[in-house]
PDB file of N, CA, C, O and CB in Angstrom:
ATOM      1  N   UNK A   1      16.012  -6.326 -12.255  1.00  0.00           N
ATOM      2  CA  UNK A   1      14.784  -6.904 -11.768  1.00  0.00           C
ATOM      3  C   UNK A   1      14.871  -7.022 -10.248  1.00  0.00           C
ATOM      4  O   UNK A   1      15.825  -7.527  -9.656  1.00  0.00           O
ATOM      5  CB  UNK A   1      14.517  -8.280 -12.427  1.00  0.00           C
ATOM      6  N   UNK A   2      13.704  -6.470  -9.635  1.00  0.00           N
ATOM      7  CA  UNK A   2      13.846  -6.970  -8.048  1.00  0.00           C
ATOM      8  C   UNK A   2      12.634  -7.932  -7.831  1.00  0.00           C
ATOM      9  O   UNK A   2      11.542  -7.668  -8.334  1.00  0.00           O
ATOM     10  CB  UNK A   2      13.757  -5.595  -6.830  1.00  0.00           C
ATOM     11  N   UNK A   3      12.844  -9.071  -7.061  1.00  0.00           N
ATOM     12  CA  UNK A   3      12.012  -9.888  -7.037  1.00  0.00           C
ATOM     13  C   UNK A   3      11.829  -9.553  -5.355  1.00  0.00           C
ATOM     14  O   UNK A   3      12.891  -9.361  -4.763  1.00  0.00           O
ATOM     15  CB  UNK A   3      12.443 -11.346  -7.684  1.00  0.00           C
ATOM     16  N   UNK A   4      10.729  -9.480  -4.648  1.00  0.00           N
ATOM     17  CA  UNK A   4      10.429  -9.730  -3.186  1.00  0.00           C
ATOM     18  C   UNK A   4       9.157 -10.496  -3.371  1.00  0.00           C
ATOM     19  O   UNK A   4       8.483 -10.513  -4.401  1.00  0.00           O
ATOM     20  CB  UNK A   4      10.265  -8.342  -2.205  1.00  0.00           C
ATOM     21  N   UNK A   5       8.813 -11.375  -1.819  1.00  0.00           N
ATOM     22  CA  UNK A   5       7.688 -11.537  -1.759  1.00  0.00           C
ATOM     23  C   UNK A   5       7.085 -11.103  -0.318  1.00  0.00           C
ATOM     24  O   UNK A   5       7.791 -10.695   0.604  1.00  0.00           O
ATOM     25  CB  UNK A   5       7.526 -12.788  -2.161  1.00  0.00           C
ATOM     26  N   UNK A   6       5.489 -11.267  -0.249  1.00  0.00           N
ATOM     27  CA  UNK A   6       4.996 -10.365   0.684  1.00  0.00           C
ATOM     28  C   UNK A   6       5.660 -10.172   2.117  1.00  0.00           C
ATOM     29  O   UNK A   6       5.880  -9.144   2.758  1.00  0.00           O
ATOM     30  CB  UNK A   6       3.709 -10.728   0.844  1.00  0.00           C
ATOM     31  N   UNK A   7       5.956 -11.797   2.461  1.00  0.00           N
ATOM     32  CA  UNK A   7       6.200 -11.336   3.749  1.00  0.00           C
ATOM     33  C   UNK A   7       7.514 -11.056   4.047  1.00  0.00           C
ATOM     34  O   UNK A   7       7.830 -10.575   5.135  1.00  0.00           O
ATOM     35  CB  UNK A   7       5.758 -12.169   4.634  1.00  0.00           C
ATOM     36  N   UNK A   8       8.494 -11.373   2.978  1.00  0.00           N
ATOM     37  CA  UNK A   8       9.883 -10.689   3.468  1.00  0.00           C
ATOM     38  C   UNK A   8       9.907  -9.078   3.584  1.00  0.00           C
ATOM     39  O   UNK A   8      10.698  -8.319   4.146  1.00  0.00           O
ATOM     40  CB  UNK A   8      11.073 -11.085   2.388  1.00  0.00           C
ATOM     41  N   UNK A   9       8.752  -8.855   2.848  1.00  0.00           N
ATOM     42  CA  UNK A   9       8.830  -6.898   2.819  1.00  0.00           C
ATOM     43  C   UNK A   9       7.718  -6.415   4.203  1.00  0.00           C
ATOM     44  O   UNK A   9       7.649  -5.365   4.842  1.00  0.00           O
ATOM     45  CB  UNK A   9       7.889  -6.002   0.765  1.00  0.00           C
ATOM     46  N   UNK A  10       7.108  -7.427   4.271  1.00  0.00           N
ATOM     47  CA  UNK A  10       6.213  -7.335   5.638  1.00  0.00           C
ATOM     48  C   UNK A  10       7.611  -7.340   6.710  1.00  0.00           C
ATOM     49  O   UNK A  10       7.846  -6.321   7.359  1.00  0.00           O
ATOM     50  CB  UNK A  10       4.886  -8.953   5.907  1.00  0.00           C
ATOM     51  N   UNK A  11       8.177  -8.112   6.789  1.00  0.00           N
ATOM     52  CA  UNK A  11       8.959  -8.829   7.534  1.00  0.00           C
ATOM     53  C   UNK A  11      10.613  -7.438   7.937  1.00  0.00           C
ATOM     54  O   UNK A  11      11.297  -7.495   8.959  1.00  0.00           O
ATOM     55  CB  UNK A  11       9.281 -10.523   6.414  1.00  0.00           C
ATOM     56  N   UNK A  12      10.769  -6.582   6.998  1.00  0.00           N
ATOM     57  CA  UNK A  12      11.513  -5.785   6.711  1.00  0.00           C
ATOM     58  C   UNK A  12      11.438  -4.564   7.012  1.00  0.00           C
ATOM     59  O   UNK A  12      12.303  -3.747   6.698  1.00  0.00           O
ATOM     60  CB  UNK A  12      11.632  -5.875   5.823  1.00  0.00           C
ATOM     61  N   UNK A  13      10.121  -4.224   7.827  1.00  0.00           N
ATOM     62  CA  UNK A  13       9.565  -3.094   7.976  1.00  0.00           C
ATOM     63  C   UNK A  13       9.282  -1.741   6.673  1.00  0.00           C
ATOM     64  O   UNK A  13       9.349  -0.526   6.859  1.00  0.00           O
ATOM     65  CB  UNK A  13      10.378  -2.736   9.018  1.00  0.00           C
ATOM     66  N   UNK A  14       9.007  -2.370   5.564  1.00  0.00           N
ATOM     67  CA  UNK A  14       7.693  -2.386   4.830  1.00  0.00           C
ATOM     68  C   UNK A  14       6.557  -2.286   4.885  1.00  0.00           C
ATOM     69  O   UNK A  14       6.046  -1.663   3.954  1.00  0.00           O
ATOM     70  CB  UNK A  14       7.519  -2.977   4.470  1.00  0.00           C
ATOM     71  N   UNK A  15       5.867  -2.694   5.691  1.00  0.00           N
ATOM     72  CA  UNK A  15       4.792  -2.743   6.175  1.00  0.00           C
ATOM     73  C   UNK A  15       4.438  -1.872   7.539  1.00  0.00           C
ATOM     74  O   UNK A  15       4.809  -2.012   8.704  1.00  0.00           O
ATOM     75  CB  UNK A  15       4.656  -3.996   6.268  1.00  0.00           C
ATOM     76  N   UNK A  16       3.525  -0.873   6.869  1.00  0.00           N
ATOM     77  CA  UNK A  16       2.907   0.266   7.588  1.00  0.00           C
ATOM     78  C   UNK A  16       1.454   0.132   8.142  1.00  0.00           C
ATOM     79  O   UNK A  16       0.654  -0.067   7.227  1.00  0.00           O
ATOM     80  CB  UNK A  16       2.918   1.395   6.684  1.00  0.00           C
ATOM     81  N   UNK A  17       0.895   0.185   9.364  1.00  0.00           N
ATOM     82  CA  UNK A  17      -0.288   0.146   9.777  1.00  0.00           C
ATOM     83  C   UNK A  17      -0.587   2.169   9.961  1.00  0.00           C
ATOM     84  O   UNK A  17       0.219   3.030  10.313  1.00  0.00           O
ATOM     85  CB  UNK A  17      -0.308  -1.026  11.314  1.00  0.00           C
ATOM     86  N   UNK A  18      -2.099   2.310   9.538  1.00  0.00           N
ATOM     87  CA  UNK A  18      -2.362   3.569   9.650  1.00  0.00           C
ATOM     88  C   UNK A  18      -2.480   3.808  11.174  1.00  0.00           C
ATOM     89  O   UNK A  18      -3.072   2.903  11.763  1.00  0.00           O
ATOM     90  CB  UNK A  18      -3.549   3.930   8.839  1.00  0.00           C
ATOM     91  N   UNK A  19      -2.134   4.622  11.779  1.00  0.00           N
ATOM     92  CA  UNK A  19      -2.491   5.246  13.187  1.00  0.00           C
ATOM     93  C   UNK A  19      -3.595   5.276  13.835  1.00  0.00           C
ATOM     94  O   UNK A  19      -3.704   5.334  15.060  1.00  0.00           O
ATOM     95  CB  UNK A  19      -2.309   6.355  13.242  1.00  0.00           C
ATOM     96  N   UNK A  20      -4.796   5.223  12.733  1.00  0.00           N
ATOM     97  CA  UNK A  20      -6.145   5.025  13.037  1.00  0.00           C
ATOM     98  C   UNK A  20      -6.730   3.362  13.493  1.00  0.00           C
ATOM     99  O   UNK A  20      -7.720   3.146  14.192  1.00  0.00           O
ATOM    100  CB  UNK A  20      -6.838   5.558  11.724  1.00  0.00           C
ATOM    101  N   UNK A  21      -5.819   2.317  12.885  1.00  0.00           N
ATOM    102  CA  UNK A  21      -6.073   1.163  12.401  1.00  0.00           C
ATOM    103  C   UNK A  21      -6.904   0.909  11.496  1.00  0.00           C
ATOM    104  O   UNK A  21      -7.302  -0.244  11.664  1.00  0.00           O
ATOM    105  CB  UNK A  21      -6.304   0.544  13.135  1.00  0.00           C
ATOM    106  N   UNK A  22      -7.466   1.472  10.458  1.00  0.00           N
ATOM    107  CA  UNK A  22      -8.483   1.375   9.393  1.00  0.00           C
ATOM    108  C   UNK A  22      -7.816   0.404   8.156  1.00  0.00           C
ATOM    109  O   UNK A  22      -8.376  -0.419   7.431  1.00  0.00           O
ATOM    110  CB  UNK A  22      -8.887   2.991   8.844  1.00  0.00           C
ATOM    111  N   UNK A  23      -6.523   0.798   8.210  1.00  0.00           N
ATOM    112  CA  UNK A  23      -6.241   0.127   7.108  1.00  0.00           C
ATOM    113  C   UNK A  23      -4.174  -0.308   7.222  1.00  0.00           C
ATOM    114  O   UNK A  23      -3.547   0.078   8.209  1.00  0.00           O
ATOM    115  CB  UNK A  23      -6.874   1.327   5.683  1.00  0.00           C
ATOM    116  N   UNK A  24      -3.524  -1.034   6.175  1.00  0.00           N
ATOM    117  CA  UNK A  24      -2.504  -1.871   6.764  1.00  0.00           C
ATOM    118  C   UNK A  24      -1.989  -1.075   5.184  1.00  0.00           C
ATOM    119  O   UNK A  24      -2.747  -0.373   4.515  1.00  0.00           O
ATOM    120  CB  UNK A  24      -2.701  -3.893   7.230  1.00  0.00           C
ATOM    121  N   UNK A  25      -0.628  -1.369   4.840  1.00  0.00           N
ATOM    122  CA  UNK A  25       0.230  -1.738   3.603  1.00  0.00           C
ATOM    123  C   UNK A  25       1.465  -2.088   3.726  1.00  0.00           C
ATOM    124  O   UNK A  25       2.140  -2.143   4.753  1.00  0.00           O
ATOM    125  CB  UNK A  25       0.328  -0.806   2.743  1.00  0.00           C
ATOM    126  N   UNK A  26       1.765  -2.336   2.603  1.00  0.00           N
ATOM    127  CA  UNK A  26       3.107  -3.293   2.580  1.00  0.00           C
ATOM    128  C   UNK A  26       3.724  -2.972   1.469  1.00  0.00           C
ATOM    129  O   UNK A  26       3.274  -3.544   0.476  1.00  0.00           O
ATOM    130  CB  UNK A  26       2.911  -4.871   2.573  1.00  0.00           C
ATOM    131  N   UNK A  27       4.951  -1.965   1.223  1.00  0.00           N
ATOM    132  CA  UNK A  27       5.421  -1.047   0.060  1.00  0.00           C
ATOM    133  C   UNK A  27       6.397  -2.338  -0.700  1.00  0.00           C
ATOM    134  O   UNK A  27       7.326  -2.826  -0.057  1.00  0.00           O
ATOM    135  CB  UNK A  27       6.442   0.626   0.685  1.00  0.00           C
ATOM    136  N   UNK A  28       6.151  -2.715  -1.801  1.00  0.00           N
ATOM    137  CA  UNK A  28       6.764  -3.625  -2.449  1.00  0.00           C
ATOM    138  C   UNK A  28       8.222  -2.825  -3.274  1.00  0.00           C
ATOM    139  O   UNK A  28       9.344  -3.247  -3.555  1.00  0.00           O
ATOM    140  CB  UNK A  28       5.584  -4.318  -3.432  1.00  0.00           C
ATOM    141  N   UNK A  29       7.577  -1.586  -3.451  1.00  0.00           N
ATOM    142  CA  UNK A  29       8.674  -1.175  -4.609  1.00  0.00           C
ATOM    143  C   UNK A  29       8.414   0.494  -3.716  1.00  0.00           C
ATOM    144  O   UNK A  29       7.296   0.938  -3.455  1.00  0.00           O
ATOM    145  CB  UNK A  29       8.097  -1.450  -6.879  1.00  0.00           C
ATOM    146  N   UNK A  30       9.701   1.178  -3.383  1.00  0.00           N
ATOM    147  CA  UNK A  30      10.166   2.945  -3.153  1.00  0.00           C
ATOM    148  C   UNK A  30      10.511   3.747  -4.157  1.00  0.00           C
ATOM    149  O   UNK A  30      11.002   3.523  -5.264  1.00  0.00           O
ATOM    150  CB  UNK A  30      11.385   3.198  -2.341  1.00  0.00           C
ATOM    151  N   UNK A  31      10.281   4.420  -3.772  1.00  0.00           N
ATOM    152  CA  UNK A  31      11.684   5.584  -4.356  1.00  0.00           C
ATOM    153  C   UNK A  31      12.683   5.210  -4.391  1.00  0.00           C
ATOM    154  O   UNK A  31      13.226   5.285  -5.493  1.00  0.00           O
ATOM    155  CB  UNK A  31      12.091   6.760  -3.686  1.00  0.00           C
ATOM    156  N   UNK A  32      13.391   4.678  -3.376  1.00  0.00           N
ATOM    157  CA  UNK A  32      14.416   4.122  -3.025  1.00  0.00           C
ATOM    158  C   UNK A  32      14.753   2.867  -4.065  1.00  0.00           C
ATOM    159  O   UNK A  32      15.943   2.641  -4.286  1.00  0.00           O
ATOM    160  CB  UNK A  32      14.222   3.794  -1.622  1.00  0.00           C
ATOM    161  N   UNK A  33      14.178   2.399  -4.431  1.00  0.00           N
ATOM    162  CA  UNK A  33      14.155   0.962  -5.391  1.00  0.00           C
ATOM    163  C   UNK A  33      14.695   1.464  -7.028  1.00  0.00           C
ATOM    164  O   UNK A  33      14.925   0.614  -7.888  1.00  0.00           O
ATOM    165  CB  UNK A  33      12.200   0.199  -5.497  1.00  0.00           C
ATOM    166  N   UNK A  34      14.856   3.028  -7.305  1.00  0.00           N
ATOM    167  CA  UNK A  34      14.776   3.284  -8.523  1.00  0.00           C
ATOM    168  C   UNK A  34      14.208   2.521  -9.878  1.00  0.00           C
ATOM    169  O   UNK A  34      14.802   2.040 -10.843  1.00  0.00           O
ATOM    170  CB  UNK A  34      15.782   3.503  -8.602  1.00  0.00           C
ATOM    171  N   UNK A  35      13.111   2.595  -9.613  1.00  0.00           N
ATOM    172  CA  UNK A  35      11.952   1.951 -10.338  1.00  0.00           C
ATOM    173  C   UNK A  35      10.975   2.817 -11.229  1.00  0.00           C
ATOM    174  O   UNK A  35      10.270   2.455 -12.171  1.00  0.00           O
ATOM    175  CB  UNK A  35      11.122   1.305  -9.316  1.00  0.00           C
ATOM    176  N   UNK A  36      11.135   4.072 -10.657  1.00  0.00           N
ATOM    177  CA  UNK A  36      10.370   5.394 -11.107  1.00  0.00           C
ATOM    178  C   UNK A  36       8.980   5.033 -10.603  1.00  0.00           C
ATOM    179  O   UNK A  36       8.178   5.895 -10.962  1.00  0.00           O
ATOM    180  CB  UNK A  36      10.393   5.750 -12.867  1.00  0.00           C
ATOM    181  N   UNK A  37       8.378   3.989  -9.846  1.00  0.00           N
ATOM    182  CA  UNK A  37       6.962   3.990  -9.966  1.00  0.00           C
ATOM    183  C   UNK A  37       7.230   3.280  -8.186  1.00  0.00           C
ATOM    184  O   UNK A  37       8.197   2.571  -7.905  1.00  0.00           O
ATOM    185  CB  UNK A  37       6.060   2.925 -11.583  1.00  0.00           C
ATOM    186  N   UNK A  38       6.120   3.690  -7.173  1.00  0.00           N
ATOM    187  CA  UNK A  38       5.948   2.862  -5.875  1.00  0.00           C
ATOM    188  C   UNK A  38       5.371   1.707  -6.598  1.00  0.00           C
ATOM    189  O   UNK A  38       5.312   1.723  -7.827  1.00  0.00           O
ATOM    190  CB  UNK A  38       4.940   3.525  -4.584  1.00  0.00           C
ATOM    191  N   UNK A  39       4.809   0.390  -5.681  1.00  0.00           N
ATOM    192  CA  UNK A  39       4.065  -0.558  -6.083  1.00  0.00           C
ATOM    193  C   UNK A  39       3.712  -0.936  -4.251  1.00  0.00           C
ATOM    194  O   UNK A  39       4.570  -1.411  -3.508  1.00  0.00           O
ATOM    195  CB  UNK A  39       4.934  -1.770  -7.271  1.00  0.00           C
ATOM    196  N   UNK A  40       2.411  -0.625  -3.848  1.00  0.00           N
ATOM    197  CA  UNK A  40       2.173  -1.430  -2.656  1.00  0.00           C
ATOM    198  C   UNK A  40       0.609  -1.967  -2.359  1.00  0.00           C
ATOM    199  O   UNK A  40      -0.486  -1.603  -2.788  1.00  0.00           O
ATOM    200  CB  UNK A  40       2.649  -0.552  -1.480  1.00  0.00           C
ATOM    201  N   UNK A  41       1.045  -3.033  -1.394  1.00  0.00           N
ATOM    202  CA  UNK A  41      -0.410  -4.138  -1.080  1.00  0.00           C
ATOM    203  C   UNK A  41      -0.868  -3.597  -0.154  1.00  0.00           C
ATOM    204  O   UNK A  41      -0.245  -3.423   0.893  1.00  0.00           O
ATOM    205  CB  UNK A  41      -0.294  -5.761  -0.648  1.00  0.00           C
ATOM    206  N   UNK A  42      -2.298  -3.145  -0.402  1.00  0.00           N
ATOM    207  CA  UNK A  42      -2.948  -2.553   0.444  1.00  0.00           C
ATOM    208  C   UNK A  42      -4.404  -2.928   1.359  1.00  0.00           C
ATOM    209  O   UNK A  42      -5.404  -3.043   0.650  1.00  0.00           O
ATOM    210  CB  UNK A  42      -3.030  -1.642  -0.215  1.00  0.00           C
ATOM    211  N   UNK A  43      -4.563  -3.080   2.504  1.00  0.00           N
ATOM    212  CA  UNK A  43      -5.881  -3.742   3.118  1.00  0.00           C
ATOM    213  C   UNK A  43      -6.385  -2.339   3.710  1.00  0.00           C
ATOM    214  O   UNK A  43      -5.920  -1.577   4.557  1.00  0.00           O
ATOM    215  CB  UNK A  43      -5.628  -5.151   4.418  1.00  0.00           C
ATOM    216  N   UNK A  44      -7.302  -2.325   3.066  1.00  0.00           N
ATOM    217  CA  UNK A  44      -8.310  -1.395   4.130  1.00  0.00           C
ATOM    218  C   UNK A  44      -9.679  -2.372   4.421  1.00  0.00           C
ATOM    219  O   UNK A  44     -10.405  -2.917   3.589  1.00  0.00           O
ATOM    220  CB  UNK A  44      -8.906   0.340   3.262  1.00  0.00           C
ATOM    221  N   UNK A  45      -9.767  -2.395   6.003  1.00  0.00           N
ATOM    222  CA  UNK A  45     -11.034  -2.631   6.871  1.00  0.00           C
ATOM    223  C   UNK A  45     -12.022  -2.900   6.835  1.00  0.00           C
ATOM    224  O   UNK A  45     -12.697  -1.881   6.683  1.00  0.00           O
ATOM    225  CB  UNK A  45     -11.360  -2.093   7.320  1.00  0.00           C
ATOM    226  N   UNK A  46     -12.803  -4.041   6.904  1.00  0.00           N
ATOM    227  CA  UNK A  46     -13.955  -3.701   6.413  1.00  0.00           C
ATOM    228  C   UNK A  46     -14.855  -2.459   7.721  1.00  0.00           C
ATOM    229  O   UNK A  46     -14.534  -2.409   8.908  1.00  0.00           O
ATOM    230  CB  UNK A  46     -14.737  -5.316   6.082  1.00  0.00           C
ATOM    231  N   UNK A  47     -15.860  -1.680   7.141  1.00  0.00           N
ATOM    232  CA  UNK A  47     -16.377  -0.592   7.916  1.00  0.00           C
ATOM    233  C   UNK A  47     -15.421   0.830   8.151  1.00  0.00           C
ATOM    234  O   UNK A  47     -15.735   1.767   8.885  1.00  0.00           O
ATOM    235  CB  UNK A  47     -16.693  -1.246   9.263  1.00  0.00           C
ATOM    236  N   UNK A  48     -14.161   0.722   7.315  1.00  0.00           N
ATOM    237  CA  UNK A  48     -13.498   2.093   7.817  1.00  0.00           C
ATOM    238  C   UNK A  48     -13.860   3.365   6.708  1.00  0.00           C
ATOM    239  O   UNK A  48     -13.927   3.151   5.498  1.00  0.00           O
ATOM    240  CB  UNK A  48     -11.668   1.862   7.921  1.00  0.00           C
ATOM    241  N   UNK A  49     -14.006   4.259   7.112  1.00  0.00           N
ATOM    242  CA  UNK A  49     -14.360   5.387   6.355  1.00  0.00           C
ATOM    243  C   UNK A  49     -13.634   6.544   7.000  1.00  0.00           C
ATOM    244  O   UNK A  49     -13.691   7.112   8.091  1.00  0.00           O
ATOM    245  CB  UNK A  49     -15.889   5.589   6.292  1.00  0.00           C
ATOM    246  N   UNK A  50     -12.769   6.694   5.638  1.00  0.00           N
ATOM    247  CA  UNK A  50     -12.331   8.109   5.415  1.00  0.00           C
ATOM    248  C   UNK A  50     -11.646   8.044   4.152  1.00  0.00           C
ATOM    249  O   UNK A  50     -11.667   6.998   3.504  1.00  0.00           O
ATOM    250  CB  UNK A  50     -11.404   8.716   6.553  1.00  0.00           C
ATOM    251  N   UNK A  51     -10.846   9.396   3.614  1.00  0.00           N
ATOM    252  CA  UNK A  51     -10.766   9.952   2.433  1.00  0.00           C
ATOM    253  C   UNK A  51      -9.203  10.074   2.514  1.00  0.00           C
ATOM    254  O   UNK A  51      -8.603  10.239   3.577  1.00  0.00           O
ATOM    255  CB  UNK A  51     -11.677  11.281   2.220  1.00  0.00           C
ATOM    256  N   UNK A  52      -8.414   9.946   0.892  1.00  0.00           N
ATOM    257  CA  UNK A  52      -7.436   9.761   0.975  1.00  0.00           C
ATOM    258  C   UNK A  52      -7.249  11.125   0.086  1.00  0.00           C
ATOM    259  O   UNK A  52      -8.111  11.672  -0.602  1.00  0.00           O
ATOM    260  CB  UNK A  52      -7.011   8.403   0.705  1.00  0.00           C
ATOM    261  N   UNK A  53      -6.025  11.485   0.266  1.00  0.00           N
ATOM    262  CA  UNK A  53      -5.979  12.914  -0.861  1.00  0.00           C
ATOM    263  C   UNK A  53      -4.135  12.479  -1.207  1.00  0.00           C
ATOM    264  O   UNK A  53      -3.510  12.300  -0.161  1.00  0.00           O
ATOM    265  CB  UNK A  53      -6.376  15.162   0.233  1.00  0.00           C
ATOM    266  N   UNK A  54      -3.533  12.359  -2.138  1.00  0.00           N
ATOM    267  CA  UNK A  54      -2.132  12.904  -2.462  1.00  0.00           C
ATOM    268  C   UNK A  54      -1.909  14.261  -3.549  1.00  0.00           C
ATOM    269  O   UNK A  54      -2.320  14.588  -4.662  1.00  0.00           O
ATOM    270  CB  UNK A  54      -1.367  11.635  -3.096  1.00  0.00           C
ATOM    271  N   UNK A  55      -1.230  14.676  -2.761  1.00  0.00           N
ATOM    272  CA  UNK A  55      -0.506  15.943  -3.586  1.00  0.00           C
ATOM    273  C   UNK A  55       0.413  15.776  -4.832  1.00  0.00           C
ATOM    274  O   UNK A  55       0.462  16.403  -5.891  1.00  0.00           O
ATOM    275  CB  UNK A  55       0.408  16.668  -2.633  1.00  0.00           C
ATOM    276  N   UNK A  56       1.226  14.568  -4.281  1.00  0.00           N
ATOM    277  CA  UNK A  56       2.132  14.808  -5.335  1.00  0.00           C
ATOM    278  C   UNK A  56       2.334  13.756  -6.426  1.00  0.00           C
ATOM    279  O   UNK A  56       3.456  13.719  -6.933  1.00  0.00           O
ATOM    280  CB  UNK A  56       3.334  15.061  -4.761  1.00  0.00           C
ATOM    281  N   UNK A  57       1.235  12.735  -6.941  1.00  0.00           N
ATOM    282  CA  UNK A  57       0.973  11.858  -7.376  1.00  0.00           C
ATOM    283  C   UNK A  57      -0.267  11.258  -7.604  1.00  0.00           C
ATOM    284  O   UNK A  57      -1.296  11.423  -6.949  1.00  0.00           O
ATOM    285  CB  UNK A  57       1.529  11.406  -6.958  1.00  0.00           C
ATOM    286  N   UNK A  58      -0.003  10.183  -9.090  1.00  0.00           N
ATOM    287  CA  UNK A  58      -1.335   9.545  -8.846  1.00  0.00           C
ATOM    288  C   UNK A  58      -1.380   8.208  -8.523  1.00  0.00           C
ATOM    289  O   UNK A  58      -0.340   7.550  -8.554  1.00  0.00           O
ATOM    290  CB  UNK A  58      -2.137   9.661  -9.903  1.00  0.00           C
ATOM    291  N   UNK A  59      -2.566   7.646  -8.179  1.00  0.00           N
ATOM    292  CA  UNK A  59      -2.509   6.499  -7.890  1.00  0.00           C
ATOM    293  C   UNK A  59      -3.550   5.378  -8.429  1.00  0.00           C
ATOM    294  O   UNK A  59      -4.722   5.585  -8.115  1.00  0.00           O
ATOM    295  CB  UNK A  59      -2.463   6.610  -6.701  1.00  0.00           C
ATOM    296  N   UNK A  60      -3.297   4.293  -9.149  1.00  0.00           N
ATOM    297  CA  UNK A  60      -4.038   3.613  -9.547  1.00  0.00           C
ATOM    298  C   UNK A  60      -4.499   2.171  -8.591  1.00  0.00           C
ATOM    299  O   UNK A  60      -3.713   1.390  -8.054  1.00  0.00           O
ATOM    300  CB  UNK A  60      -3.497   3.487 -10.730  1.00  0.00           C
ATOM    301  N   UNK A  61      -5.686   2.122  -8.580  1.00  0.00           N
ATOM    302  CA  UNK A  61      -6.029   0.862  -7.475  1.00  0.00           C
ATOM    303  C   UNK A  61      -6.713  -0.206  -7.947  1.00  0.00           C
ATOM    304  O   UNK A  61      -7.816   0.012  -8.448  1.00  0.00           O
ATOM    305  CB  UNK A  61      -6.889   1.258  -6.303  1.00  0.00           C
ATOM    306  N   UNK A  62      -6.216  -1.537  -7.888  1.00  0.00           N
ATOM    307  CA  UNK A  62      -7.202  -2.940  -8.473  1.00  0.00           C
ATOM    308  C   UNK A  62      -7.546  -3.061  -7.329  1.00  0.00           C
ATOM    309  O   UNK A  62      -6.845  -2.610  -6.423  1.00  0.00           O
ATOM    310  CB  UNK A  62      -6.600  -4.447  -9.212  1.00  0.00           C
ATOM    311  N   UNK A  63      -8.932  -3.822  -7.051  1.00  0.00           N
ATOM    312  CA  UNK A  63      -9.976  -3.643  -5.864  1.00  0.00           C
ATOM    313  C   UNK A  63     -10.066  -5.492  -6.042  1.00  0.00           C
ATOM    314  O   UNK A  63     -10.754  -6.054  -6.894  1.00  0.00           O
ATOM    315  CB  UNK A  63     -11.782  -2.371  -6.227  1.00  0.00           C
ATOM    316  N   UNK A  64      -9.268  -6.132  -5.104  1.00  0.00           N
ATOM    317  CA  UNK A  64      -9.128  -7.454  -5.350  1.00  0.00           C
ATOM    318  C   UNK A  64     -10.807  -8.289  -4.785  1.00  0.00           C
ATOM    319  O   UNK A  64     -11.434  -8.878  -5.666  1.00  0.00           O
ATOM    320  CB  UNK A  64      -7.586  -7.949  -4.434  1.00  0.00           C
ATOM    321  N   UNK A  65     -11.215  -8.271  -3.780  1.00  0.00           N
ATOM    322  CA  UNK A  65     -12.303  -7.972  -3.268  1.00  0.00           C
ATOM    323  C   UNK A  65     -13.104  -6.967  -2.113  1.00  0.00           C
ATOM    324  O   UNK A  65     -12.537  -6.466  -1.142  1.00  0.00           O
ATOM    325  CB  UNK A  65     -12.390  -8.840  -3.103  1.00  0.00           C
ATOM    326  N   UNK A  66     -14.293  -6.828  -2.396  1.00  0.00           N
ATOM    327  CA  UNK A  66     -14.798  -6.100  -1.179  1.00  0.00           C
ATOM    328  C   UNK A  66     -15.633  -4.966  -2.355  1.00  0.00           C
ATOM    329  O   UNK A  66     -16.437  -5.429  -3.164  1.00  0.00           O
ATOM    330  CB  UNK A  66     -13.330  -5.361   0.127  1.00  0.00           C
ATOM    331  N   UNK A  67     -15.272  -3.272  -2.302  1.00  0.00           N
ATOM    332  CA  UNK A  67     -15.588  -2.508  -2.891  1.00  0.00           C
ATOM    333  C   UNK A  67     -15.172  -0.671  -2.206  1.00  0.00           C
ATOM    334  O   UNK A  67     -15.124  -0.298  -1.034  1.00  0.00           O
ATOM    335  CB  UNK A  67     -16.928  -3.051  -3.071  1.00  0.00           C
ATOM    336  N   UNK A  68     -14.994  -0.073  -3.168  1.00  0.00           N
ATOM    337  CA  UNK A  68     -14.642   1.334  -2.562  1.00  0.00           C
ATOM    338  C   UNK A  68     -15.482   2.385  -3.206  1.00  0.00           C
ATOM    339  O   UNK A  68     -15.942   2.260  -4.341  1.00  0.00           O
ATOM    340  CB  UNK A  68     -13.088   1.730  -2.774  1.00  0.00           C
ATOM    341  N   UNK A  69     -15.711   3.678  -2.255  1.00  0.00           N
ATOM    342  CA  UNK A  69     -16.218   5.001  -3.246  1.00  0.00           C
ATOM    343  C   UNK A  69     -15.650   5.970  -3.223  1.00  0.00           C
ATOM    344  O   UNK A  69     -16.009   6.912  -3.929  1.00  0.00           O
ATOM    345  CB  UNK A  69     -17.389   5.551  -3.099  1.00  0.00           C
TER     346      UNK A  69
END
């Protein structure tokens, strides 16, 4: 079991801001974690628009508030 909480993984450099500033995350669980699955907290902006694509995975998203398309 790995237990973290947000801001020690904030705090750990975990936490990635996009280059654009649109949006922030904070990788709770890697590759590295041998977990077989990522797990990360994600803020996107309010007003930012653009499109996300991965190649090599999927990704499932709970939309805590706000809304996405």
């Amino acid at each position: 079991m790995i237990v973290r909480d947000l801001k020690s993984a904030q705090e750990s450099g975990r936490r990635i801001v996009s280059p654009e500033g649109n949006w922030e995350s904070t990788r709770m669980l890697l590759k590295d974690d041998n977990m077989g699955f990522s797990f990360h907290i994600t803020t996107i902006y309010k007003g930012a628009d653009f499109r996300m694509h991965y190649q090599n995975h999927l990704e499932s998203v709970y939309c805590i508030s706000g809304k996405g398309e």
